[in-house]
N, C-alpha and C positions, 0 to 999 in steps of 0.2 A: 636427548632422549635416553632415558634409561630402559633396557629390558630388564628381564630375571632370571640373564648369566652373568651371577657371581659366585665367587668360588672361593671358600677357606683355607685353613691349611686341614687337616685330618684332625681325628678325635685322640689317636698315638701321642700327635706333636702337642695340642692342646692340653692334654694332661701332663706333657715332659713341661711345657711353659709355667703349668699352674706348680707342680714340683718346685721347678725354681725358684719363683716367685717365693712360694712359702714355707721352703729351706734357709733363703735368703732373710725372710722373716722374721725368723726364728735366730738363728743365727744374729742380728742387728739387734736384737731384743736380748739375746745374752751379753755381746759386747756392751752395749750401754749399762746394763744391768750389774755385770765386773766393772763396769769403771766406777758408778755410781756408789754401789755397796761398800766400795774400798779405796775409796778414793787418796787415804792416807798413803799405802802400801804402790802406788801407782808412780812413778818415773816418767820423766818427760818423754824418752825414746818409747816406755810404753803409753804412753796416752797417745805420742805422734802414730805409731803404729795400730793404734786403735780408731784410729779417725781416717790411715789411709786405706785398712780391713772395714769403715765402716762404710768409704765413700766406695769402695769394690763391691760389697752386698747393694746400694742402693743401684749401683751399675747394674747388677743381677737381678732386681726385683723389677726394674725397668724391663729388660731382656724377659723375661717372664709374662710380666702385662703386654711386651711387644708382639711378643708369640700367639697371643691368644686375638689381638685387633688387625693382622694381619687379612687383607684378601684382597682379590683383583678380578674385575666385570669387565664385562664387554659392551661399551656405549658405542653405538654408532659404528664407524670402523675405527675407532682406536679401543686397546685393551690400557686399562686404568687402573693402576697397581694404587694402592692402598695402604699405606703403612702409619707408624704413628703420627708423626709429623711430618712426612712428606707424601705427595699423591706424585706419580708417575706415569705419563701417557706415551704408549708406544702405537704408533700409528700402523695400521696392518697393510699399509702400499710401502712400509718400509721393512716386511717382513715376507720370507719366501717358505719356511719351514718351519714344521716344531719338534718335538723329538720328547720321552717319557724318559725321565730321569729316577729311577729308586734306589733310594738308600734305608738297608733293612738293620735298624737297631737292636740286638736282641733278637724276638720276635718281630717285633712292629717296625711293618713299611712305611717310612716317609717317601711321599711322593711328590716329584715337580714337572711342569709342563717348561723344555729348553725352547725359547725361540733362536732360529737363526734367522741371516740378510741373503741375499742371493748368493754369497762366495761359498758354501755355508759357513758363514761366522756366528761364535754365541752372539748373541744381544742380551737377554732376559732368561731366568731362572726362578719359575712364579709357583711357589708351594699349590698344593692341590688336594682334600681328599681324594680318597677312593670310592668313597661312591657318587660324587661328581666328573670323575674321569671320563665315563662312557660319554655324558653328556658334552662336556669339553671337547672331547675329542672327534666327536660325528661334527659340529659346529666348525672346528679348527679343521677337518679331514675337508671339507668341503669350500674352505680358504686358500688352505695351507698346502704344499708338500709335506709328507713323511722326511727325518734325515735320521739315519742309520749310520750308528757310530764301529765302524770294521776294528777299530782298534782297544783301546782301552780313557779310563777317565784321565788316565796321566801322558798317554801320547795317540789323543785322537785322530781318526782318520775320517772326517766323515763327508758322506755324499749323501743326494738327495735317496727317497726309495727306488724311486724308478729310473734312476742314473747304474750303467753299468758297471760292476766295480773293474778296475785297471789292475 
């Protein structure tokens, strides 16, 4: 059974995605275009070099289209991540806490929903708008513990909310 809690990544990262995508574009459409046009003036190491600048851009146009088909619902009690070719089930009796992650680019906040297990250990790291957060998170608040991270993203320290810190 599906409901209708799913959840994207933000409009921020959706437009960074379609960026890529059509940077990378662009980019694949001049290299062929140089090779093409001049094909005389061209050298093996530059056509080898064109071909591994070309199979890099298709890497990035992918990364691009990944960005944008990216999301993860809540069935039943597991949470079902979503990706291009793979789908992910994290079962929620194997989950104790969640914790809000943001990374602010520039202006714009990417935001992600951290699951941990009872020790608190990470598990999952599942992109999220901002204006689905409220929603996620009264859903998860009513699951889930709060973990609150005392230290920093390179040497965490974290416990649950309502764990005393030491």
């Amino acid at each position: 059974m599906q409901n209708d809690l799913v959840f994207r990544t933000g409009l921020a990262k959706r437009a960074l995605g379609w960026l890529v995508c059509l940077g990378a574009v662009v980019g694949l459409v001049a290299v062929i275009y140089g090779i093409f046009t001049h094909p005389e003036a061209q050298t093996p190491p530059e056509l080898a070099s064109g071909v591994v600048i070309g199979v890099f851009l298709i890497g990035l146009i992918w990364t691009g289209i990944a960005i944008q088909n990216i999301r993860w619902s809540i069935e039943d009690e597991n949470i079902v991540y979503h990706g291009v070719f793979k789908k992910k089930t994290i079962p929620l009796s194997t989950l104790a806490g969640f914790g809000q992650f943001t990374v602010i680019v520039t202006i714009f906040p990417f935001l992600h929903v951290d699951f941990f297990d009872h020790q608190p250990k990470h598990i999952a790291r599942l992109p999220i708008s901002l204006s689905d957060w409220p929603k996620a998170e009264a859903w998860l608040a009513a699951r889930l513990r709060y973990v609150v991270n005392d230290g920093s993203h390179i040497l965490p320290k974290l416990r649950f909310a309502d764990t005393p810190k030491k």
